[in-house]
C-alpha positions as CSV (number, residue, x, y, z in Angstrom):
1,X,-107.1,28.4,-23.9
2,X,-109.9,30.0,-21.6
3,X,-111.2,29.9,-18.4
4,X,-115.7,44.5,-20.0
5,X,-112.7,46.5,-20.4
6,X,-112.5,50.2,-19.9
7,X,-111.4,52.3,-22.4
8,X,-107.9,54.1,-22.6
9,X,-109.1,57.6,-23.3
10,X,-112.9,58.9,-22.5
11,X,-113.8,59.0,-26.4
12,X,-117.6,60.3,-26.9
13,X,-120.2,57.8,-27.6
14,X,-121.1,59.2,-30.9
15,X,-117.5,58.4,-31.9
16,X,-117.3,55.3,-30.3
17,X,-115.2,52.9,-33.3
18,X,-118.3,50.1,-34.9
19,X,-117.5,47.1,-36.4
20,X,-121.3,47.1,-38.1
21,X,-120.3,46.8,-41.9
22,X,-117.0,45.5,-41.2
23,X,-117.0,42.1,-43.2
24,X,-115.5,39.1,-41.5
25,X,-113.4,38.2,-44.3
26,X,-111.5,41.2,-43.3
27,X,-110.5,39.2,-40.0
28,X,-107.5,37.1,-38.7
29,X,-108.3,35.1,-36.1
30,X,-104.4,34.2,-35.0
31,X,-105.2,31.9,-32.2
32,X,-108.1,29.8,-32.1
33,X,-109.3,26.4,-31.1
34,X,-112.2,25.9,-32.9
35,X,-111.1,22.4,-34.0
36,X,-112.1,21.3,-30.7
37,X,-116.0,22.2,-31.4
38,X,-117.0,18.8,-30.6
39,X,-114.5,17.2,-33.3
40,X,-115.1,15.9,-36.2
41,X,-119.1,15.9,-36.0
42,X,-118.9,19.2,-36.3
43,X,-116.2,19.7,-39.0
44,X,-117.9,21.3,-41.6
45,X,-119.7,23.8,-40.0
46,X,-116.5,24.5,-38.3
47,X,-114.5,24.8,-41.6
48,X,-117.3,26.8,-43.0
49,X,-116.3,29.5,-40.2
50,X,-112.8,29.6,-40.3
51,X,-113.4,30.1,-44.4
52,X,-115.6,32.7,-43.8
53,X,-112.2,34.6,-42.4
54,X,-109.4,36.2,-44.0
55,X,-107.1,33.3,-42.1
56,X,-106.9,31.4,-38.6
57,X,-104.5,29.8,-36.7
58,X,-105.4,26.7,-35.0
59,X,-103.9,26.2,-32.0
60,X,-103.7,22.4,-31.1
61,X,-103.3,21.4,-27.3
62,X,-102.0,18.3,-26.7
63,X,-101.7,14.6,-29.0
64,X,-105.2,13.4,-28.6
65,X,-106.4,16.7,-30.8
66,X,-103.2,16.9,-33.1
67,X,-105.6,14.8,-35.8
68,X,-108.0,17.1,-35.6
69,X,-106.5,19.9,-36.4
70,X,-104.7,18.9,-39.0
71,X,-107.9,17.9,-40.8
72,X,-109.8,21.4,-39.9
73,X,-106.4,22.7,-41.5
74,X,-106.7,20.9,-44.2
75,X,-110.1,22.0,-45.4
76,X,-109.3,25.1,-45.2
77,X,-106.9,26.7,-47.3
78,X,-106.5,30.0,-45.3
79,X,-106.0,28.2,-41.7
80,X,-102.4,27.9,-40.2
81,X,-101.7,24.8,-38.4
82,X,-99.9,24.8,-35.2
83,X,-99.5,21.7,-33.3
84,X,-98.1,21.4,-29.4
85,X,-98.8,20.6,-25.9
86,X,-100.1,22.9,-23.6
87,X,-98.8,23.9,-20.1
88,X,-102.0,22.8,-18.5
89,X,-101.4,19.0,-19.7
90,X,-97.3,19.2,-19.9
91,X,-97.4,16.4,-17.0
92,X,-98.5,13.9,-19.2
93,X,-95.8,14.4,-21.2
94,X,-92.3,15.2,-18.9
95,X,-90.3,12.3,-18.5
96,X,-87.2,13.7,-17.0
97,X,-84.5,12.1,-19.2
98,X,-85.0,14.2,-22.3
99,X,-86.8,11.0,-24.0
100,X,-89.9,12.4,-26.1
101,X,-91.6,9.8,-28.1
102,X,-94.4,12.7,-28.5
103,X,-91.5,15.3,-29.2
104,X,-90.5,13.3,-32.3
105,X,-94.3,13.2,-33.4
106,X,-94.6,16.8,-33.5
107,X,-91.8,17.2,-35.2
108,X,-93.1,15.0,-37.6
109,X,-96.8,17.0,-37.9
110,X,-94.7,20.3,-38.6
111,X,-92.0,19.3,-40.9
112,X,-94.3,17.4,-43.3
113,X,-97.0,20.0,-43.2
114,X,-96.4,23.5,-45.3
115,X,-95.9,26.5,-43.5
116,X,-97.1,24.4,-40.2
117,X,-95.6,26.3,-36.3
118,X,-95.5,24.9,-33.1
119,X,-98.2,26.2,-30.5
120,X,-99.9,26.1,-27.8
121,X,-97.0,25.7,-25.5
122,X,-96.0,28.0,-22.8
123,X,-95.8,28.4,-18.4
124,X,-98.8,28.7,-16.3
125,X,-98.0,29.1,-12.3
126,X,-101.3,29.5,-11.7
127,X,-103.2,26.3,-13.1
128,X,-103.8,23.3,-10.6
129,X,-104.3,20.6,-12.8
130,X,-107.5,18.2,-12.1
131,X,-105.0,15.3,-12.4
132,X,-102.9,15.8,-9.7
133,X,-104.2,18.6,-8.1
134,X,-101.4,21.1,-7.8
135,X,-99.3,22.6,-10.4
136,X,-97.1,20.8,-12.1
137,X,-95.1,23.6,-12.7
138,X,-91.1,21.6,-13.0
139,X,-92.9,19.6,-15.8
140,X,-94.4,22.5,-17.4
141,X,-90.9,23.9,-18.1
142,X,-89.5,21.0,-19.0
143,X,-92.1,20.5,-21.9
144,X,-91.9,24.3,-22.6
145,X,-88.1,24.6,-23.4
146,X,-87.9,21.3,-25.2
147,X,-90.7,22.4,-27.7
148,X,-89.2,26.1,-27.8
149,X,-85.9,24.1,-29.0
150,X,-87.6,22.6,-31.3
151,X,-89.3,25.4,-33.0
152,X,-86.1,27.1,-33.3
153,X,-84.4,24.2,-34.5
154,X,-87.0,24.0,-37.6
155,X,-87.1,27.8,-38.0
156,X,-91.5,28.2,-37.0
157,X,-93.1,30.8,-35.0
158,X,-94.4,29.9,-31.4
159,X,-97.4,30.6,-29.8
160,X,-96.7,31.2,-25.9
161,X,-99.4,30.8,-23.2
162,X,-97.6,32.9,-20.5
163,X,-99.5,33.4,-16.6
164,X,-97.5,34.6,-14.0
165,X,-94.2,33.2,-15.4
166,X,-93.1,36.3,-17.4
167,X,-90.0,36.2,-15.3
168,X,-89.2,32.6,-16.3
169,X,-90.4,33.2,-19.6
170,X,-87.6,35.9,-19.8
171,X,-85.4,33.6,-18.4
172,X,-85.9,30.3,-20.6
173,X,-85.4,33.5,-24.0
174,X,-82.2,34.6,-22.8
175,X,-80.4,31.7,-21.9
176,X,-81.5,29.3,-25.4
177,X,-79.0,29.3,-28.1
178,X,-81.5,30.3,-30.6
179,X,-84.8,31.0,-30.9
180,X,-87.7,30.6,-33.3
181,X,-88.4,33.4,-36.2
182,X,-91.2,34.5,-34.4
183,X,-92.7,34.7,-30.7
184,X,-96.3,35.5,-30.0
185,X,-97.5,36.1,-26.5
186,X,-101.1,35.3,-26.8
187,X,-103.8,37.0,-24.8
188,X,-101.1,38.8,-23.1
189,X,-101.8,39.5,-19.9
190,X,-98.6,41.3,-18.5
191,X,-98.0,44.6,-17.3
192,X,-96.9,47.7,-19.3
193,X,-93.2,47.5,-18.1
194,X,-93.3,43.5,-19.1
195,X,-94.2,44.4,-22.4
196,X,-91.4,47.1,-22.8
197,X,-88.9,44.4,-21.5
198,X,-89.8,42.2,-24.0
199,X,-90.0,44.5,-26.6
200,X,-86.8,45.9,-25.7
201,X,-84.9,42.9,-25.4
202,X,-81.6,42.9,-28.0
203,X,-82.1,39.3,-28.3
204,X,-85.4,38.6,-29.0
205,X,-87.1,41.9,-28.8
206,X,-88.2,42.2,-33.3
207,X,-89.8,38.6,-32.8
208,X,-92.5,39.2,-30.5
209,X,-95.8,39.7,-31.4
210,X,-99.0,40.2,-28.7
211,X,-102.6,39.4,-28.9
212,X,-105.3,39.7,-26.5
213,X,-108.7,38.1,-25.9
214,X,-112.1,39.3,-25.2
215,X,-112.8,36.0,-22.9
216,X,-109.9,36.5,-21.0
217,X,-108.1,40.3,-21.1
218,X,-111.3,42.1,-20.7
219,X,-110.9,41.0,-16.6
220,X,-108.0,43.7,-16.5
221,X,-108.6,47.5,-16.6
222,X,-104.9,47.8,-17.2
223,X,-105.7,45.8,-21.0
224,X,-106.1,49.2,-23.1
225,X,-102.9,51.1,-22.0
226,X,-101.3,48.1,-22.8
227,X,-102.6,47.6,-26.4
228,X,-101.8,50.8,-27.0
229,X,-98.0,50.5,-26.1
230,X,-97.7,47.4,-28.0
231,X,-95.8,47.8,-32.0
232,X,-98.4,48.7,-34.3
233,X,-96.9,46.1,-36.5
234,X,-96.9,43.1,-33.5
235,X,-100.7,43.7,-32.2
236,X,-102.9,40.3,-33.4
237,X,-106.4,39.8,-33.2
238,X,-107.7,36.6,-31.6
239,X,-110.4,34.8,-30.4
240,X,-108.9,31.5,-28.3
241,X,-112.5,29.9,-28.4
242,X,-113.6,26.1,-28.6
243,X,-116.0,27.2,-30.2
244,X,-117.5,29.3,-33.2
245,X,-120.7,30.4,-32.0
246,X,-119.4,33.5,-30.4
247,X,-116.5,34.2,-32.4
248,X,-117.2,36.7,-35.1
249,X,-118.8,39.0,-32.1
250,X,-115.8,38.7,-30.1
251,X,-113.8,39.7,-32.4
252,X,-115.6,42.9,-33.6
253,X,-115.8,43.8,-30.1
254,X,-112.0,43.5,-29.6
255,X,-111.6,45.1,-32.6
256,X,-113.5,48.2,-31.8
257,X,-110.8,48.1,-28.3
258,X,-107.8,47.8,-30.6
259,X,-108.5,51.0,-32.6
260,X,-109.8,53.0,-29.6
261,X,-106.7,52.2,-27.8
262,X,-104.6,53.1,-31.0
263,X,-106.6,55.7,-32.4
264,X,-107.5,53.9,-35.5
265,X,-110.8,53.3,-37.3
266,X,-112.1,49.5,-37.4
267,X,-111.0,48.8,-40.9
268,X,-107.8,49.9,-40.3
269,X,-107.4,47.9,-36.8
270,X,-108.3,45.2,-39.0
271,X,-106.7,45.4,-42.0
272,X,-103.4,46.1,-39.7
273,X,-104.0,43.2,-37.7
274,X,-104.6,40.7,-40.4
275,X,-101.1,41.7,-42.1
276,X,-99.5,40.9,-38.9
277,X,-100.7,38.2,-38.7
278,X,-99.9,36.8,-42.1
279,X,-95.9,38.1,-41.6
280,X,-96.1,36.2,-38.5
281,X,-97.2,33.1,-39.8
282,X,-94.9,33.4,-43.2
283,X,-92.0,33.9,-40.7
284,X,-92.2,29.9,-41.3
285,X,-89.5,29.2,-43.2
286,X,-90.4,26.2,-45.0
């Protein structure tokens, strides 16, 4: 969820990559919230956008929107559902004792819907939540390795939020049993060398994918050389907005980053990240 970059090479402006008759249907936004644009009231405008894609994952938050993106999924026949509880509001949902009443009702959501992942989930050191006001950081990890369980025990992809807790992040990968088909660290925001350690890793290293957003990478001048080092075949393209007003620009705009950092054209930074981002998703096994 949310709170310009330079380039990777000087690259003339009259060869500066333009998204200008690049069609959005040739887009995969692979982590989005848009089912949170003021709910259901605005549901078919909503639906309308993500159709107007080439596919979206939805990225639920937390129980009280799990509804609601199931029935933006449902509309649309090209959106990916993934339901979970995110590290900013995992305190509302530790207990300690390993006793998750919610746990069971995710589980629910993503056996009984097809092709359905687990996500947003993940670590954030950095967020004081308004509820307590300090960061519930024991409870975050608690929440985090109990859903990562569980999306290896059904055999989904995971979306991770990851800030400041690569280390543990690292940590919590090595020492699970298993692990899910498919990892993606969204708007990555890591250095080069965490990438490669990921990347790297024996374990875990073929399942990770990486995307990056305009509303939140573009802070970082270390963004591009980072894209760049990232497997052609593991770079997504996302927006991670609440809402679609802004979305098709932002993605052009990260698009036209993606294929200067990788020397690509537009419709190829495109057309490469959609198909990684349907191999991701189909890494569901049900």
């Amino acid at each position: 969820m949310s709170q310009a970059a330079t380039s990777a090479k000087s690259t003339p402006e009259s060869e500066q990559p333009t998204t200008t008759q690049l069609l959005s249907s040739t887009f995969f936004d692979a982590h989005t919230h848009v089912h949170l644009d003021e709910r259901q009231h605005l549901l078919e405008r909503t639906a309308r956008h993500v159709k107007s894609l080439r596919g979206a994952g939805l990225m639920a938050t937390g129980d009280d929107d799990w509804e609601d993106a199931v029935a933006l999924a449902t509309a649309c026949d090209n959106a990916r559902l993934c339901v979970g509880v995110h590290p900013w509001f995992a305190h509302r949902y530790a207990r300690g004792d390993g006793k998750w009443e919610w746990l069971e009702r995710l589980r629910k959501y993503v056996t009984t819907t097809p092709g359905a992942c687990v996500g947003e989930i993940g670590l954030d050191r950095q967020w004081v939540t308004p509820d307590t006001g300090q960061v519930e950081y024991d409870a975050q990890r608690e929440v985090f390795e109990a859903q990562l369980a569980l999306a290896a025990e059904l055999e989904v992809p995971v979306s991770v939020h990851c800030v400041r807790a690569q280390g543990h992040l690292a940590e919590a990968l090595a020492a699970a049993p298993s692990l899910p088909p498919a990892i993606y660290m969204h708007a990555f925001g890591g250095t080069l060398g965490t990438l490669e350690q990921l990347v790297r890793s024996r374990k875990y290293g073929d399942r990770m994918y990486f995307g990056f957003a305009t509303c939140i990478n573009l802070r970082s001048p270390k963004t591009p050389s980072v894209i760049a080092a990232v497997p052609d075949d593991r770079l997504l393209l996302e927006s991670d907005r609440e809402s679609s007003e802004h979305v098709d620009e932002e993605l052009r705009a990260m698009l036209c980053i993606y294929a200067d950092a990788k020397g690509w054209t537009v419709e190829e930074a495109a057309r490469r990240t959609a198909e990684n981002a349907e191999r991701f998703y189909a890494a569901a096994v049900r």
